[in-house]
C-alpha positions in Angstrom: 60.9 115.6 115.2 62.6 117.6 112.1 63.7 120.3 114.6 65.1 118.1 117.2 67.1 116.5 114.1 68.2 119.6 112.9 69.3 120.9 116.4 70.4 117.5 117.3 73.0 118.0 113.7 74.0 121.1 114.3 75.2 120.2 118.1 76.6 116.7 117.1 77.4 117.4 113.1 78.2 114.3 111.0 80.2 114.1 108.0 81.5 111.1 105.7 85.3 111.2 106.4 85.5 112.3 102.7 84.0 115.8 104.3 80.4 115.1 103.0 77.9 116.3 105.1 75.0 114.5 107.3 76.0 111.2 106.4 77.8 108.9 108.7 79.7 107.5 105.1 78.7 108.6 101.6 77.7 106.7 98.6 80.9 107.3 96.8 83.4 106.1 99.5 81.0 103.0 99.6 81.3 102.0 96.5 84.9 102.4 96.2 84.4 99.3 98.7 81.6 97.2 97.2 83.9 95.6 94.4 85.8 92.4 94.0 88.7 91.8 95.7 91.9 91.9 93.7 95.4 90.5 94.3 97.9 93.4 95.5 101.0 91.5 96.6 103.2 92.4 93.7 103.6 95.9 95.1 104.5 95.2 98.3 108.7 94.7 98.3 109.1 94.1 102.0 106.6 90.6 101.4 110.0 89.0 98.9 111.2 86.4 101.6 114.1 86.6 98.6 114.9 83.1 99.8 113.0 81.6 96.2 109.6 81.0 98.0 106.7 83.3 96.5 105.1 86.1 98.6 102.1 85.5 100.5 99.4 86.0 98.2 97.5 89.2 100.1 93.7 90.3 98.9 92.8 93.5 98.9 89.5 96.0 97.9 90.8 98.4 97.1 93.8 101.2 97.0 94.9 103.1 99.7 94.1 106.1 97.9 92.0 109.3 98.2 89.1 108.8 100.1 89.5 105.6 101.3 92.7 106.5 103.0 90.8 109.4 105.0 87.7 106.7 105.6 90.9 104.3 107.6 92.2 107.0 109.3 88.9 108.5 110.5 88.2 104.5 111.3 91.5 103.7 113.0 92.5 106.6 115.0 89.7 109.5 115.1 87.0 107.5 116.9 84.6 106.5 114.0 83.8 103.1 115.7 80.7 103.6 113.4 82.5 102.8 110.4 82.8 98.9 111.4 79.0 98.7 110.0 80.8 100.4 106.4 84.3 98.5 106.7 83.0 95.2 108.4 80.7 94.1 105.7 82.5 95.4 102.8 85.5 92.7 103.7 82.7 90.1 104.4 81.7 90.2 101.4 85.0 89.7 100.0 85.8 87.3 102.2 82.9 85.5 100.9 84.8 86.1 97.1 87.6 84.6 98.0 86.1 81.7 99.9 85.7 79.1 96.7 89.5 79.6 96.0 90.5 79.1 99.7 88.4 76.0 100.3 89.8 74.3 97.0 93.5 75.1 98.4 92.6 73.8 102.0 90.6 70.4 100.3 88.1 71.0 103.4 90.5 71.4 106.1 89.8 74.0 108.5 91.5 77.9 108.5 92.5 79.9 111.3 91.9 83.8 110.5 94.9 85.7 112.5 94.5 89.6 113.1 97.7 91.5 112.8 98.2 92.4 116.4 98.7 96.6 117.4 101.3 97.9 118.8 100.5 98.3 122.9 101.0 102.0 122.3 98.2 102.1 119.7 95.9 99.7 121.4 95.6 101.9 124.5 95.0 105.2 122.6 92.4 103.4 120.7 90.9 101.5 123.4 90.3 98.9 121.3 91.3 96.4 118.3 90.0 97.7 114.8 91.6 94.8 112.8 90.3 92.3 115.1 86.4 93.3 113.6 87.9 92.5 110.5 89.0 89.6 111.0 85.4 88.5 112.5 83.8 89.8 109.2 86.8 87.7 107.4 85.9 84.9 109.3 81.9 84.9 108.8 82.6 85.6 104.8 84.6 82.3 104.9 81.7 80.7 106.8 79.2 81.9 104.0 81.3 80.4 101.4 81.5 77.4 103.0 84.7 77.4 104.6 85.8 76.1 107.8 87.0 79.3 109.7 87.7 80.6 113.2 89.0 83.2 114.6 92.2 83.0 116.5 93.5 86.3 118.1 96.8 84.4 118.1 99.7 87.0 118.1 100.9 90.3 120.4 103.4 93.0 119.3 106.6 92.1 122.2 108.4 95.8 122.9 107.7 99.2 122.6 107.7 99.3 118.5 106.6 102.6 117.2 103.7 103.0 114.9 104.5 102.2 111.1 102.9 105.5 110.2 105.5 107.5 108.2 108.0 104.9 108.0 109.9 104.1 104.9 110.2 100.4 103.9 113.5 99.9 105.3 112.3 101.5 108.5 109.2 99.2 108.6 111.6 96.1 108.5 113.8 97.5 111.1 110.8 98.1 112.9 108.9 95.1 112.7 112.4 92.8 113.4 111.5 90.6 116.1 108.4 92.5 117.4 105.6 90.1 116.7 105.2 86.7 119.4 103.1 84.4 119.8 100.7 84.6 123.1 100.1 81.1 125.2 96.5 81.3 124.2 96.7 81.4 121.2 99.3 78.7 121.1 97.0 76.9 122.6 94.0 77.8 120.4 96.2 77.4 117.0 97.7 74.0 118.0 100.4 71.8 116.8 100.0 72.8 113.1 97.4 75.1 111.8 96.5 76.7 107.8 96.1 80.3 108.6 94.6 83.7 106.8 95.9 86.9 108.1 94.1 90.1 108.1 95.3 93.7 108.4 93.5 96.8 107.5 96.2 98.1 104.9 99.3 96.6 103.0 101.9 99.5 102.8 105.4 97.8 102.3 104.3 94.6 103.4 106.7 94.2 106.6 103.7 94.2 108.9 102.0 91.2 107.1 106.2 89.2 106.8 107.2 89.5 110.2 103.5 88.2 111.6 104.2 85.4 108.7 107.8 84.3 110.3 106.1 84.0 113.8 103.6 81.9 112.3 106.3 79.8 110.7 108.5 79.4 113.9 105.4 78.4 115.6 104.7 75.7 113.1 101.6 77.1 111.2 101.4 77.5 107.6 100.3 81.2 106.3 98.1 80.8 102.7 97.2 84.6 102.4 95.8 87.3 103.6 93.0 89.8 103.4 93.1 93.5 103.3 90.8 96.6 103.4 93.1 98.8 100.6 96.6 98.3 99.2 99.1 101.0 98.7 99.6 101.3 95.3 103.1 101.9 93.4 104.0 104.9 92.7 103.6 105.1 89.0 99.8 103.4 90.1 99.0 106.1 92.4 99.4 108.4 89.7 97.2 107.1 87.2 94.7 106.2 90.1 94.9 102.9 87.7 93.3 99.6 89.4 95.8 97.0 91.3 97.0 94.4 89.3 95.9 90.8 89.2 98.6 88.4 90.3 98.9 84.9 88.7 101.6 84.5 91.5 101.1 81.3 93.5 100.8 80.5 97.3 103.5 78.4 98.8 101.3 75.5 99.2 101.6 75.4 95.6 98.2 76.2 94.4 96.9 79.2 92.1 95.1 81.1 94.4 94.1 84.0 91.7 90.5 85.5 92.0 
């Protein structure tokens, strides 16, 4: 069988997206995924409602740096479907983290995990949903901590909205301004009034994660947090490759939701 393998290689190579070869993901870009969860909300500008209530708290695993930006975009937009058994598990698990502070915020009640819809543009050359297999392995981690989660595919992208790729913050907001709806089933599958968790594969400026937040709001659903694969750091950050910062920033609903 070694030859078939070999051939079978050198037909089909396989590579981590970090460029390492003969593995599907290498044990250095999985371990820059395998730690706790940390608050990143603090460098995201476009989350400031600036109308005095706090940012949704947002948890992410890491930055948006180095490797892990070329394991995304390998996962998002190159075709490495194969990387939901890397990036799936990785965000259970700190789903699972974050559980504890979640169910002592909700007192029992029951959560609603929303994926951050795609733009129609992005969903057709992809063929599929990426963030909505997060959100699944969001919603199983809450389930092992003993949450009472589901998951509610609740929102669409209304228009022809570019992709945020390569847009300033400014040009995010602009963007994003009005572009996020609510669909009749998920109206129907959220309710009157529902506590919800969104999850996205990457905070940037943070207008993705606002503008699904307002629709949530008009609809009449609360938004607690959120969950993230990676975080873009600040600037000065970046540079040091330095850790993101803990936030002892609170959720609307009033309770310290630090990790």
């Amino acid at each position: 069988m070694q030859p078939v393998r070999e051939l079978v290689r050198l037909l089909l190579p396989v590579a981590c997206p970090c460029g390492e070869l003969d593995v599907r993901w290498c044990a250095r870009c999985a371990a820059l995924l395998a730690g706790p969860p940390v608050r990143a909300e603090r460098g995201a500008p476009r989350l400031d409602r600036l109308d005095g209530v706090q940012p949704v708290p947002v948890w992410a695993l890491t930055p948006y740096t180095g490797p892990v930006r070329d394991v995304v975009v390998h996962w998002k937009d190159r075709g490495r479907a194969d990387l939901d058994r890397l990036l799936a598990p990785a965000l259970r698990r700190a789903a699972d983290r974050v559980g504890p502070v979640l169910a002592a915020a909700l007192g029992g009640a029951p959560v609603a995990v929303v994926p951050v819809p795609s733009t129609g543009a992005a969903r057709r050359a992809r063929s599929r949903e990426p963030v909505t297999v997060l959100a699944r392995a969001v919603t199983r981690g809450l389930h092992d901590a003993g949450v009472r989660a589901r998951l509610v595919p609740a929102l669409a992208r209304r228009g022809a909205g570019r992709d945020q790729v390569g847009l300033g913050a400014r040009a995010r907001g602009r963007n994003l301004a009005g572009s996020v709806r609510m669909t009749r089933r998920g109206a129907k599958a959220l309710g009157e009034s529902s506590v919800c968790i969104l999850v996205d594969d990457v905070l940037t400026t943070g207008a993705t994660l606002a503008a699904v937040e307002r629709a949530l709001e008009h609809a009449g659903h609360d938004v607690l947090g959120a969950t993230v694969l990676a975080a873009t750091p600040p600037p000065a950050q970046e540079a040091s490759q330095a850790r993101l910062p803990r936030s002892d920033a609170c959720g609307k609903t009033g309770q310290n939701l630090k990790v």
